[in-house]
C-alpha positions in Angstrom: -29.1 35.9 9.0 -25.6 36.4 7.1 -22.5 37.3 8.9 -21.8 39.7 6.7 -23.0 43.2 6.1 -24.6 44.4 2.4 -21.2 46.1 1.6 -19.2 43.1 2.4 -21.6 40.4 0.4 -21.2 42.8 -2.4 -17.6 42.8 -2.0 -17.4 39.0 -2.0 -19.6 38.6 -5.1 -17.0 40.8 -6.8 -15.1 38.9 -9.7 -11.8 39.2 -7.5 -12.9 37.0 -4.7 -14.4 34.7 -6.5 -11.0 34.4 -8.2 -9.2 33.7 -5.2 -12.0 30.7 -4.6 -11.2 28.7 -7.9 -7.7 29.1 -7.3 -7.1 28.3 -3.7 -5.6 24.7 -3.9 -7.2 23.5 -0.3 -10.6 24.4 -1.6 -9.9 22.5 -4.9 -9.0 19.6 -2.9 -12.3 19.7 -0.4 -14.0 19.8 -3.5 -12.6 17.1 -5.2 -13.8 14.9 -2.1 -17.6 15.5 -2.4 -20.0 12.8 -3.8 -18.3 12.0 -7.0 -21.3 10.3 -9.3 -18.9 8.4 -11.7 -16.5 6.7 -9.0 -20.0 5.2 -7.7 -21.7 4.0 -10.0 -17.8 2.1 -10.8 -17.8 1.2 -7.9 -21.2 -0.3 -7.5 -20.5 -2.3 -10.7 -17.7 -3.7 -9.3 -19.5 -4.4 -6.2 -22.0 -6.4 -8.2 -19.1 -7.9 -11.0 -20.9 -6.3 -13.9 -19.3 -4.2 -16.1 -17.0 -4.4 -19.1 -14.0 -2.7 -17.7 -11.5 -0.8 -20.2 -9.0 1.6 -20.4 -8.5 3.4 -23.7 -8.2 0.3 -25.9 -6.6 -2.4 -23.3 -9.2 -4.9 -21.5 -9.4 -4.8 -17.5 -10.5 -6.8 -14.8 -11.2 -5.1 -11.3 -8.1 -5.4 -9.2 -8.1 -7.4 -6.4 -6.8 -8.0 -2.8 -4.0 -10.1 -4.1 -3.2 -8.3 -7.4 -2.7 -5.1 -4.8 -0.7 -6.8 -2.5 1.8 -8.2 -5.7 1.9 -4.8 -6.7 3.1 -3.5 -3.6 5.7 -6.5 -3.1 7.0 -5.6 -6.8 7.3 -1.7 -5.0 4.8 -1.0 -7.8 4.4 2.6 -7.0 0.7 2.5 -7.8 0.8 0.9 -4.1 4.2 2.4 -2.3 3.4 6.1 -3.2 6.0 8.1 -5.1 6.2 9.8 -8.4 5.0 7.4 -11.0 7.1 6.2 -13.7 6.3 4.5 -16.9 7.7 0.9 -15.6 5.2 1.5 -12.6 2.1 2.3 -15.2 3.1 -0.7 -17.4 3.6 -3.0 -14.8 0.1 -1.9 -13.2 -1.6 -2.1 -16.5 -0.3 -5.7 -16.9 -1.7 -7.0 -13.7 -5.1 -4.8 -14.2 -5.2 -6.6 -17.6 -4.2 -10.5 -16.5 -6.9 -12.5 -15.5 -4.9 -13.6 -11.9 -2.0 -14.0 -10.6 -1.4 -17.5 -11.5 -1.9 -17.2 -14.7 1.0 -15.0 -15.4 3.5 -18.2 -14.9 6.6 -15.5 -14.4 9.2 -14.3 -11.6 8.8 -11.3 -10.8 11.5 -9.9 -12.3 10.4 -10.8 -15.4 7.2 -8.7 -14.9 8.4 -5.5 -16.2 9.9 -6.8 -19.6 6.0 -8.9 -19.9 4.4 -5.2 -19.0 6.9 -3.5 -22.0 4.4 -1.1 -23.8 1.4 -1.9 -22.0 0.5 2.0 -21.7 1.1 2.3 -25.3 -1.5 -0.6 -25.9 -4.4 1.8 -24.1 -4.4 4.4 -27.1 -4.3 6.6 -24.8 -1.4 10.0 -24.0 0.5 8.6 -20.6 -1.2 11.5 -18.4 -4.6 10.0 -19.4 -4.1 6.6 -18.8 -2.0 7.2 -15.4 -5.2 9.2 -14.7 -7.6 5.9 -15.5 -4.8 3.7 -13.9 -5.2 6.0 -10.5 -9.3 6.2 -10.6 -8.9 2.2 -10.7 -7.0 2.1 -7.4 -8.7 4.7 -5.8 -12.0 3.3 -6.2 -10.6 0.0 -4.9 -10.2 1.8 -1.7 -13.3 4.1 -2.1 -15.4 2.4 0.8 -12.6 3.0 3.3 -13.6 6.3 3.2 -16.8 6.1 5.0 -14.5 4.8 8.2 -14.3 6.3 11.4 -11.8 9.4 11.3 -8.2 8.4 12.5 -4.7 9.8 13.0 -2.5 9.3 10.5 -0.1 7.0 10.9 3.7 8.0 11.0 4.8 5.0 8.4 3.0 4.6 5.1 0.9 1.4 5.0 2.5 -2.0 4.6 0.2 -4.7 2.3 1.5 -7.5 3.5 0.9 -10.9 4.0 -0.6 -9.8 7.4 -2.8 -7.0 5.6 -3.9 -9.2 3.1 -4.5 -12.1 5.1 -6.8 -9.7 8.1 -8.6 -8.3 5.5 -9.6 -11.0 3.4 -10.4 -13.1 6.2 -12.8 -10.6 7.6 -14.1 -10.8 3.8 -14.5 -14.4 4.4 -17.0 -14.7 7.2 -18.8 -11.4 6.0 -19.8 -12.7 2.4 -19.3 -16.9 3.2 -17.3 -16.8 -0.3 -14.5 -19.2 0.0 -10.9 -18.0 0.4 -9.7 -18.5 -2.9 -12.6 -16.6 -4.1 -11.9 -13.8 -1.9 -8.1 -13.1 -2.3 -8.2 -13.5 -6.5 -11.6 -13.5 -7.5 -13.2 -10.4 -5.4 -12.8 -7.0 -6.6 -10.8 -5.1 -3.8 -13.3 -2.6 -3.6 -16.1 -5.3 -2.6 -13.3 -6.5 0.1 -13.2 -3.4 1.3 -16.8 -2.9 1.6 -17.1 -6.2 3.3 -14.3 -4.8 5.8 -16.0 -1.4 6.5 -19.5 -3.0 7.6 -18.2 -5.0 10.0 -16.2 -2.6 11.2 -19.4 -0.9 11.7 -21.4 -3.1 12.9 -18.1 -4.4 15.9 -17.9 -0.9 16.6 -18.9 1.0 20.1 -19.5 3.9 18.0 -21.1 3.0 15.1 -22.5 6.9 14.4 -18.9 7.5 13.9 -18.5 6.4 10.5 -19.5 8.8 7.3 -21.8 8.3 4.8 -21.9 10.3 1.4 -22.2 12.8 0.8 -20.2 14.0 4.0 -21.7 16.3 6.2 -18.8 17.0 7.6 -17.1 17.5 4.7 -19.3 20.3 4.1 -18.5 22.0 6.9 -15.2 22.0 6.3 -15.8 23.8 2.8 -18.0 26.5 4.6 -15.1 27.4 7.3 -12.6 27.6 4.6 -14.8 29.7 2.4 -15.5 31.9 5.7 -11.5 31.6 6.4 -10.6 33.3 2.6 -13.4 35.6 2.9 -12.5 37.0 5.9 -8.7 37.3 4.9 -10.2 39.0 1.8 -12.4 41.6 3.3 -9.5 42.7 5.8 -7.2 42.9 3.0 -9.9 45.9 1.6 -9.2 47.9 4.3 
């Protein structure tokens, strides 16, 4: 049985509430978490190393533990966070693009005059391929999604040697690739997948983790639907 009486459904199929629901930013943002068909199926072909990987016009090969962790030693802000710049979305083109680390033969302060005009080599406006450059590193870290709920640290993450070492090594024993394979060759994403189930499958409370699409995520869209609504219908009074 609804909550609400007939007068107040009606009210709340009105045009104005329904307005307040497609603008209210948390909403958009509970939304934008729900099962998200394309990010999958990238993911998945990742996972399995098929796929040929673009964006706009410029070649791409899934990023990997290593490439991430380069990125974030070059404060790449791809990886550190921040407002991104062009520098940052040439620079992260240029490693998406190379086919490893070793192969690049340059200091790193060479990198950014290399990366010159590597957004302009996508075809594409800079909002569009920052959007592209952004899907790529989220769905690197896609799988850690499905971990256990935690509180949020009070320092941003480091991806250091000690990251990158822990979680490649639990990579190691998981898939029985060889190191080298794992830290250059692996897709971060099928790292991080490798990470998650044995997380899982260590953990006291394995029922603990999520699974898509999120139950609990759900609920969370329901209370903050009931939590505008009911702001909306005491505002009629």
């Amino acid at each position: 049985m609804s909550r609400y009486a007939a007068a107040e459904l009606q009210q709340l199929a009105g045009v104005e509430f329904n307005r307040i629901l497609a603008g209210d930013p948390e909403l958009r943002r509970l939304e934008s978490l729900k099962y998200d068909r394309n990010a999958e199926t990238r993911l998945l072909l990742e996972v399995m190393g098929l796929g040929d990987f673009r964006i706009g016009k410029l070649p791409v090969r899934p990023l990997t533990a290593a490439k991430w962790a380069f990125l974030w030693m070059l404060e790449n802000r791809y990886a550190t966070g921040g407002a991104i710049r062009t520098i940052d979305l040439d620079v992260a083109l240029y490693i998406l693009s190379a086919p490893g680390l070793r192969e690049l033969r340059l200091a790193p302060w060479e990198i950014p005059g290399a990366a010159a005009g590597y957004a302009a080599a996508t075809g594409l406006e800079a909002a569009d391929a920052h959007r592209e450059a952004a899907a790529w590193r989220d769905a690197a870290f896609r799988p850690l999604e499905l971990m256990p709920p935690a509180d949020l640290a009070d320092e941003p993450p480091r991806y250091d040697a000690e990251w990158l070492t822990r979680i490649c090594g639990v990579a190691v024993r998981e898939t029985g690739e060889p190191w080298e394979r794992v830290m250059h060759g692996m897709s971060l994403s099928t790292v991080c997948c490798a990470y998650v189930n044995f997380a899982r499958r260590e953990s006291t409370e394995p029922h603990r983790f999520r699974r898509r699409p999120d139950a609990e995520l759900e609920a969370q869209i329901s209370a903050r639907i009931d939590e505008l609504a009911e702001k909306f219908l005491s505002d009629q009074q």
